[in-house]
N, C-alpha and C positions, 0 to 999 in steps of 0.2 A: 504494500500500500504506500500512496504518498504522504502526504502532508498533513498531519492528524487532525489540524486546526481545518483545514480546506476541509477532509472529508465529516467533521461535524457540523462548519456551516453546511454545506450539502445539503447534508441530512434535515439541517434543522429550515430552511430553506423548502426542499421538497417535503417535509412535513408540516409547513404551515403554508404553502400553495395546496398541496392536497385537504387538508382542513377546512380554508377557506374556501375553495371551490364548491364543496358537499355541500357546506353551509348554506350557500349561493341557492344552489341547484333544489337542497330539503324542499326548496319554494314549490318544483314542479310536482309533489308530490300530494299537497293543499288540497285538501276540497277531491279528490280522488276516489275513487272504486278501489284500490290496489296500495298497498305499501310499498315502500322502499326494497323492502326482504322480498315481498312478493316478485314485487320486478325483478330481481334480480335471479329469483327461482324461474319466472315466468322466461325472461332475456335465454336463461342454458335451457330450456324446455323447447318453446318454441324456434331455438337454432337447430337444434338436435333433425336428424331425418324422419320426417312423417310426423314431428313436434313432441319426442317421444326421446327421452335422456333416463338413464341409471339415476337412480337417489342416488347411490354414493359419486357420479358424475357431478352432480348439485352440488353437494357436499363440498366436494374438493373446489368448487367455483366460490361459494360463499365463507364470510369471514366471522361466523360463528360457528359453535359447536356444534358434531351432529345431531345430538341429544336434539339441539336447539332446534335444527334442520328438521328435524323426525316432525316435532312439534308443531311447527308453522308448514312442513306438506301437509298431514292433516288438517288442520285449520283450514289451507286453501282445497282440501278434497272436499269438506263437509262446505265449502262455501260454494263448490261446484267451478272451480277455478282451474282445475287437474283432476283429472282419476289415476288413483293409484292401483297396479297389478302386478303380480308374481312376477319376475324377470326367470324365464326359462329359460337363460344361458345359467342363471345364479342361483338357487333354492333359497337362498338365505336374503336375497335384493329383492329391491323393487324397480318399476318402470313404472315412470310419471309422465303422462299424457296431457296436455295441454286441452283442456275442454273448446268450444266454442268461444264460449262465454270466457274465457281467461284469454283465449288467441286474440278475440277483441281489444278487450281492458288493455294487454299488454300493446297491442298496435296502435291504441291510442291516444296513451301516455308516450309509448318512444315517438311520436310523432313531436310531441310537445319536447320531451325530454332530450330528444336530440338536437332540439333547434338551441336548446340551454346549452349544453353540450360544445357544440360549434361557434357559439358566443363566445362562453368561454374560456376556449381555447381559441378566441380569433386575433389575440396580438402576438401571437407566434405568426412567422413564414411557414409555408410546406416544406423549407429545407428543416426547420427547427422541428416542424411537428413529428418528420421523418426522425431527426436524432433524438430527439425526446422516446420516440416508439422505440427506438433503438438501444438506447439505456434504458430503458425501465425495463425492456428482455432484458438486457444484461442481468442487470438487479435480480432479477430472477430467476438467471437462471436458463432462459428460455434460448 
């Protein structure tokens, strides 16, 4: 590593632009059908083929527990948000299906959610939005 001062401004830098921004954003979430968590269950659900993802696929997407995860698919199964079924690659999984009624909700918050989105992140160039994409894999790994 470099420069121990440099990589905790960084740090401390990319953790209060990412803070701030959520903060920003909580807004489009207001007056809604759908939660934040939902969205974000909804977002790996209906990318998935046929809108149909592994719970533990979710899981690994999202920045709670799976306890937590288990908790809140339910909630969106009994809200008719997702059906949840046996995954018969897994005996032990499940497979979460994106209802109608959720494929909806979800398309019509990112509709709103991504114009927030594209805001703001609009005083970045595409050359920076590109190395920004490009360290944040780093970071991770990817």
């Amino acid at each position: 590593m470099s420069d121990r001062k440099l990589a905790l401004e960084a740090w401390e830098g990319l953790f209060r632009a990412q803070h701030e921004l959520f903060a920003t954003m909580a807004a489009d979430f207001d007056d809604t059908q759908i939660t934040q968590a939902e969205y974000d269950v909804l977002l790996t659900v209906t990318r998935a083929p046929e809108m149909t993802a592994r719970l533990r696929d979710v899981t690994a997407n999202m920045l709670i527990s799976q306890p937590s995860v288990s908790r809140l698919v339910d909630r969106m199964v009994a809200r008719g948000l997702l059906s949840k079924s046996s995954d018969p690659d897994d005996g032990r999984g499940s497979l979460l299906t994106a209802t109608d009624t959720g494929a909806r909700s979800f398309r019509e918050l990112a509709a709103v959610h991504s114009r927030s989105i594209v805001e703001s992140m609009s005083p970045l160039d595409d050359d920076e939005l590109r190395t920004l994409r490009r360290l944040t894999n780093k970071l991770r790994g990817l």
